[in-house]
Structure formats: structure tokens, C-alpha cells
N, C-alpha and C positions, 0 to 999 in steps of 0.2 A: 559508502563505497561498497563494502558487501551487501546492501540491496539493489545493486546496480545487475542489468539484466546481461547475460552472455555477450548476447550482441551486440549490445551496447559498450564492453568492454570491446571484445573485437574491432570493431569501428572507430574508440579514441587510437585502440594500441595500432592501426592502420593507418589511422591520421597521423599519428605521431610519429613512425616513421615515415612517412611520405617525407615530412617537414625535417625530420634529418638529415633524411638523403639530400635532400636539396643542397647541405651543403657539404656532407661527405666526396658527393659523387666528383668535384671540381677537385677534390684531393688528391684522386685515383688519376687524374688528366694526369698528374705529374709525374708520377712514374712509369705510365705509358709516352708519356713525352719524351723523356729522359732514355728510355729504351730504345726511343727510336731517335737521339740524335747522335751522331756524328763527323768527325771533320771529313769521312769518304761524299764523294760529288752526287747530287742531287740527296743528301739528307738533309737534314733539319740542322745547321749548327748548335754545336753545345751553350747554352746559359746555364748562366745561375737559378739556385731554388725560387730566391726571392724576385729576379725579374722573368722567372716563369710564370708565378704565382700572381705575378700586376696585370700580363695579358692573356688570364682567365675569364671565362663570360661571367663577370660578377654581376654588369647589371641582368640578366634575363633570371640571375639565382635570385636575387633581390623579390623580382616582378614576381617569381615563383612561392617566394616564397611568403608575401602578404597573401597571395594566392591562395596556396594549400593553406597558410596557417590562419585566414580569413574561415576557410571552409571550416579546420577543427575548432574553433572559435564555435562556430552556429550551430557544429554538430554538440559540443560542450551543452551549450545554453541551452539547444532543444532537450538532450537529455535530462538536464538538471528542473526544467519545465514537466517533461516529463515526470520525474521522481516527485514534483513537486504534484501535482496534480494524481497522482497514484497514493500519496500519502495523504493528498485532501478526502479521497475516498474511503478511508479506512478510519 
């Protein structure tokens, strides 16, 4: 790990949160939701947490998230390729 190169850190610590947010960000839906619902005409009616929480976009987080975490997968590999190949030189 401490021969790992700057930017090579940069880029896992990027990847790795991209692939959090994926599912932090549906969490924050809720209390933007919640803010705006109420029983006055033309809002949103009030529900509960947990049947807020069922009609969240889970599957596009899902799709998102083999997604970004396919891409730190290969960004992983290549560096470790890398390192490996930089050590075969020395």
C-alpha cells in the first residue's frame, strides 16, 4: 500500500466513494420527501419511513452500482497489475 502511487490512491478513494453515494444518495430522497409532504392540497401525502423507503429507485441504484463498482474492480486490478509489473523491474 505505501508503494502505491498518489494517483493511484486518488482514483481507488474516487471510485470508492462514487460506489457509496450510490446508496447514501436514495437516503437523502427521504428527508427531502418528508419535507415536502403534507395533508395542504396539491402536496405529497404523508407516509411512513419504511413505505417511503419501498418506492425508492432501488433498481437503477442496483444497475449503478455493479456499474461504478465493476469500473473499481478493474481500476483495483489494473493497479495491482501495475505494482506488479513495476516490482518485476526492480
Amino acid at each position: 500500500d505505501s508503494d502505491m502511487e498518489i494517483a493511484d490512491r486518488i482514483l481507488l478513494k474516487a471510485s470508492g466513494s462514487s460506489v457509496v453515494s450510490i446508496f447514501t444518495s436514495p437516503v437523502s430522497y427521504v428527508g427531502v420527501i418528508q419535507r415536502c409532504q403534507s395533508s395542504l392540497p396539491r402536496l405529497p401525502d404523508p407516509e411512513s419511513v419504511p413505505e417511503m423507503v419501498k418506492t425508492l429507485p432501488w433498481r437503477g441504484c442496483v444497475y449503478q452500482f455493479f456499474l461504478y463498482g465493476g469500473i473499481m474492480a478493474i481500476n483495483v486490478r489494473l493497479i495491482q497489475m501495475k505494482m506488479q509489473l513495476r516490482d518485476q523491474d526492480y
